[in-house]
C-alpha positions as CSV (number, residue, x, y, z in Angstrom):
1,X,195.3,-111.2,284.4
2,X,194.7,-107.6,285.5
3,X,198.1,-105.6,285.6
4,X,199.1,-103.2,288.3
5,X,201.8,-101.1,288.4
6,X,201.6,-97.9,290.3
7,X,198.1,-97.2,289.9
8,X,197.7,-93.6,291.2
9,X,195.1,-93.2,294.8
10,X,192.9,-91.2,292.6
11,X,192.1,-93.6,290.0
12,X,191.7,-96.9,293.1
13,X,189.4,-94.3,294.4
14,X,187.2,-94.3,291.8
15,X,187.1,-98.5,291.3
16,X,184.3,-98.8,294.5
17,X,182.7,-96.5,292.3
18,X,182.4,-98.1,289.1
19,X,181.4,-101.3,290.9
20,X,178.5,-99.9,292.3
21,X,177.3,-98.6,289.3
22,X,178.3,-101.9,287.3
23,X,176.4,-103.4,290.0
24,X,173.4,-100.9,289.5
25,X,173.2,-101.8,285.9
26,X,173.4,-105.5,286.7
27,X,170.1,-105.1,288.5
28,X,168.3,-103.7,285.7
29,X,169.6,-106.6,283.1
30,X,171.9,-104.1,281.2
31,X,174.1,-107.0,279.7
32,X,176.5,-104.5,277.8
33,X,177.8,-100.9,277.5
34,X,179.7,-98.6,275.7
35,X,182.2,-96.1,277.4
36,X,180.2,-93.2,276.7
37,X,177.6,-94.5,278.2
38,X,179.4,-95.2,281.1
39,X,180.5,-91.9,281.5
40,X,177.3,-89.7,280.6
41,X,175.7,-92.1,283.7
42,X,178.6,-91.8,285.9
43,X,179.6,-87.7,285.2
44,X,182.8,-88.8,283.8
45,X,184.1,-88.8,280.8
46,X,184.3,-91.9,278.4
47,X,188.5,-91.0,277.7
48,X,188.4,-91.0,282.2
49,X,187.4,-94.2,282.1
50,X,189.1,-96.2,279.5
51,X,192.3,-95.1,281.0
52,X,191.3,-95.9,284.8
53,X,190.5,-99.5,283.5
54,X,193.9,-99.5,281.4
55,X,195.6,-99.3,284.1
56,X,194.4,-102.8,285.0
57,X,194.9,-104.2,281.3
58,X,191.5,-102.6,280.0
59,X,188.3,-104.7,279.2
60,X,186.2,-103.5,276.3
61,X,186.1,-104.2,272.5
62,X,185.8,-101.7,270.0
63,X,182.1,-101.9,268.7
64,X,181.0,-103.9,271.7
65,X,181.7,-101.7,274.7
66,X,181.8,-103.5,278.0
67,X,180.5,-106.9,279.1
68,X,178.5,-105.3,282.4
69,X,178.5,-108.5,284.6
70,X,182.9,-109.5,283.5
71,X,183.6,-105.6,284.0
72,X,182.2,-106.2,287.7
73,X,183.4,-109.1,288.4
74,X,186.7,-108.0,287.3
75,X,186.4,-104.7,288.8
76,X,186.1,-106.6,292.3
77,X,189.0,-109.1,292.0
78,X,191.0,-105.8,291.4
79,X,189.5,-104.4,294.8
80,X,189.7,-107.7,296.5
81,X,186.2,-108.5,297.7
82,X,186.9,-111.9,296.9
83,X,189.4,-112.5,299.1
84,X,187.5,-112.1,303.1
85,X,190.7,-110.5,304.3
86,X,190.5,-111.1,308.5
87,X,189.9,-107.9,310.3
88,X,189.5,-106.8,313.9
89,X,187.9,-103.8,315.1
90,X,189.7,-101.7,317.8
91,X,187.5,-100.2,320.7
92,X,183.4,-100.7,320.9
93,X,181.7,-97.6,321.5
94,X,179.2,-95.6,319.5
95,X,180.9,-95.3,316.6
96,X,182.9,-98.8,316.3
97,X,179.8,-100.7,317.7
98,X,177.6,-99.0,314.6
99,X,180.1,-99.8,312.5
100,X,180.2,-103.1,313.3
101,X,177.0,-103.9,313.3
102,X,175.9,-101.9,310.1
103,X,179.0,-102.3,307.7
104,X,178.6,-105.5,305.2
105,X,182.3,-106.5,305.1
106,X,181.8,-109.6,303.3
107,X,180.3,-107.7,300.3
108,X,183.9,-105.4,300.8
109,X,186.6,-107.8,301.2
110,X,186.8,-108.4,304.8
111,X,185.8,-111.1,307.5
112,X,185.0,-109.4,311.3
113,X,186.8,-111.9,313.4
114,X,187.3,-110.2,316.4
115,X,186.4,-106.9,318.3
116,X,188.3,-105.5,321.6
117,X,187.5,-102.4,324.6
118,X,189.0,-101.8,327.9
119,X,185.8,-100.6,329.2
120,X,184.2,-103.2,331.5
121,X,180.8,-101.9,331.0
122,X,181.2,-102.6,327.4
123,X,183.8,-106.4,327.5
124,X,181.3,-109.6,327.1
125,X,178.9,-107.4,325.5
126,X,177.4,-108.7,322.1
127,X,178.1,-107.6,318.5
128,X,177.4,-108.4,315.0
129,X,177.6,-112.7,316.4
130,X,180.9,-111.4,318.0
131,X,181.4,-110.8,322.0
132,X,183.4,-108.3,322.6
133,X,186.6,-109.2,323.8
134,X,189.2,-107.5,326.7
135,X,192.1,-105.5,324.7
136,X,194.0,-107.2,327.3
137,X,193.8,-110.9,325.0
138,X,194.6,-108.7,321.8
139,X,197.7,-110.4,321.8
140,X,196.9,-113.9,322.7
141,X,193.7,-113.4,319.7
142,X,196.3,-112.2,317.3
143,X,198.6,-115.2,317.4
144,X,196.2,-117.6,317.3
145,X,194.1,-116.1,314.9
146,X,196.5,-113.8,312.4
147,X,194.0,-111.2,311.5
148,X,195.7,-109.2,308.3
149,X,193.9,-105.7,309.4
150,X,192.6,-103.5,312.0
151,X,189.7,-101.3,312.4
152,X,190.7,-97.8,314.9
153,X,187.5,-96.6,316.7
154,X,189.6,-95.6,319.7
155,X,191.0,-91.6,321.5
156,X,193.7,-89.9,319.3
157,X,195.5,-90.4,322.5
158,X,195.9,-94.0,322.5
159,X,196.2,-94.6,319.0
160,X,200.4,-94.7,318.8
161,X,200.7,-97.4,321.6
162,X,197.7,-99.6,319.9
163,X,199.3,-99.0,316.3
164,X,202.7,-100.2,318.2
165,X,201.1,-103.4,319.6
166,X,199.7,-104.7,316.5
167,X,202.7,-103.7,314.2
168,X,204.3,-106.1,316.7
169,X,202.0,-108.7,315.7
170,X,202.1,-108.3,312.3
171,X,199.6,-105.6,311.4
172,X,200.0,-103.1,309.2
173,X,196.7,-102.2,307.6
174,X,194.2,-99.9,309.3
175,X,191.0,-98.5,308.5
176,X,191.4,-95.6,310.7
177,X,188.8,-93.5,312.5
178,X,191.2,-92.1,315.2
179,X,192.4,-88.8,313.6
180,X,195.5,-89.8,314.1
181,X,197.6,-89.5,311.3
182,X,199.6,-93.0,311.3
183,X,201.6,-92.1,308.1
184,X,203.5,-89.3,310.1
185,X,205.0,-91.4,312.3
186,X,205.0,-95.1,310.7
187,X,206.1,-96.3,307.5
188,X,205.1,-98.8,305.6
189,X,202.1,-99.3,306.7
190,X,198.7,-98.8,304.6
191,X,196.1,-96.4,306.0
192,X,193.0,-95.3,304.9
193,X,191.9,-92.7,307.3
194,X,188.5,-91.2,307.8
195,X,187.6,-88.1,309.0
196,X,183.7,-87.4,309.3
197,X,184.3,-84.1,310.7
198,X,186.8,-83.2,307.5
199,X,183.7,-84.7,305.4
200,X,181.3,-82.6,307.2
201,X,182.5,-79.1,307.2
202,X,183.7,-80.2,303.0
203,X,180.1,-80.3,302.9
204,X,179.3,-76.7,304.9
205,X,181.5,-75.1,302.3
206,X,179.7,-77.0,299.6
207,X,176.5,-75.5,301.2
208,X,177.2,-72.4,302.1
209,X,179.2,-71.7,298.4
210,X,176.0,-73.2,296.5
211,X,174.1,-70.3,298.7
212,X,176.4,-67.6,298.7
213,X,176.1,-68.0,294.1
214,X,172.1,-67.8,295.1
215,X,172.3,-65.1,296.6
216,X,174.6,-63.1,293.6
217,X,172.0,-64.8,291.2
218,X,169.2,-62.6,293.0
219,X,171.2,-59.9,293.4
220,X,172.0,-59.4,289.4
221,X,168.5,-60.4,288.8
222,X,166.9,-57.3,287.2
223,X,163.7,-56.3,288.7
224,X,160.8,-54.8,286.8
């Protein structure tokens, strides 16, 4: 039985990862691996890894490495996958509509049960085998239906009042694309929150940094 303790966010964050890899492997036959190994594929290094995975009661055997298809399988009853956790998904425009059609959340732990808007133009429409319900029958859908989690594709301005709804029902696990910050003003509640405009201008310093040390390159570059 995998232990847990108080596995730090930085180390969980890394689990998706070696389970996609593990997964990669899978699909090319690899049957067994070594840490190293691991770690020159992954860009880590083979001491990063064996204590991420002690954290969990460790997995490989000195001279052997690690069984590729146990590490995964373990790898994902640590994450959950198994478990088709019952989720809803908070307000169906752009952005939760694409998610919800494009998203596989069987492969990541979850079941898509149920999916809410107060827009007219958008209620009875059809997504993902799911019609798209009035947020008015949140509450009726909730008690019937106990979903465990909640998807936020809604305004940063409506975000506290929905987050007080479904705390009232028993929710208190969000996926959260509302930039707002739930953790300032609930507690005990678990959040993961995803900014795409933080990810995007990360990646315009990335870009502009990898251009900017071009740049200096050519610059000390002695001409002839």
């Amino acid at each position: 039985m995998a232990k847990r303790g108080n596995v730090s966010l930085s180390v969980i964050r890394r689990l998706p990862r070696y389970y996609r890899f593990l997964g990669e492997l899978l699909q090319k036959n690899v049957t067994r691996i070594s840490s190293r190994e691991l770690a020159q594929l992954m860009q880590l290094t083979a001491s990063q890894i064996r204590q991420d995975l002690n954290c969990f009661g460790g997995f490989g055997q000195q001279g052997y490495g690690y069984n590729v298809a146990a590490l995964h399988t373990e790898i994902g009853k640590i994450m959950g996958l198994d478990k088709q956790t019952p989720m809803i998904l908070i307000g169906a425009g752009n952005l939760g509509r694409t998610i919800a059609k494009h998203m596989n959340f069987e492969k990541s732990g979850f079941k898509l049960i149920g999916i809410f808007d107060n827009n007219p133009e958008i209620i009875g429409t059809g997504v993902r085998q799911l019609t798209v319900s009035d947020a008015a029958h949140l509450r009726d859908f909730c008690l019937r239906n106990h979903p465990v989690a909640a998807i936020l594709c809604i305004p940063r301005e409506n975000t506290r009042q929905v987050v007080e709804e479904l705390l009232s029902l028993g929710i208190r696990n969000f996926w959260n694309f509302s930039h707002y910050d739930l953790s300032l003003d609930f507690e005990n509640v678990v959040v993961e929150n995803v900014h795409l405009g933080d990810s995007l201008m990360t990646f315009c310093y990335q870009v502009n940094e990898a251009s900017a040390e071009e740049e200096s390159d050519e610059e000390k570059s002695p001409i002839f």
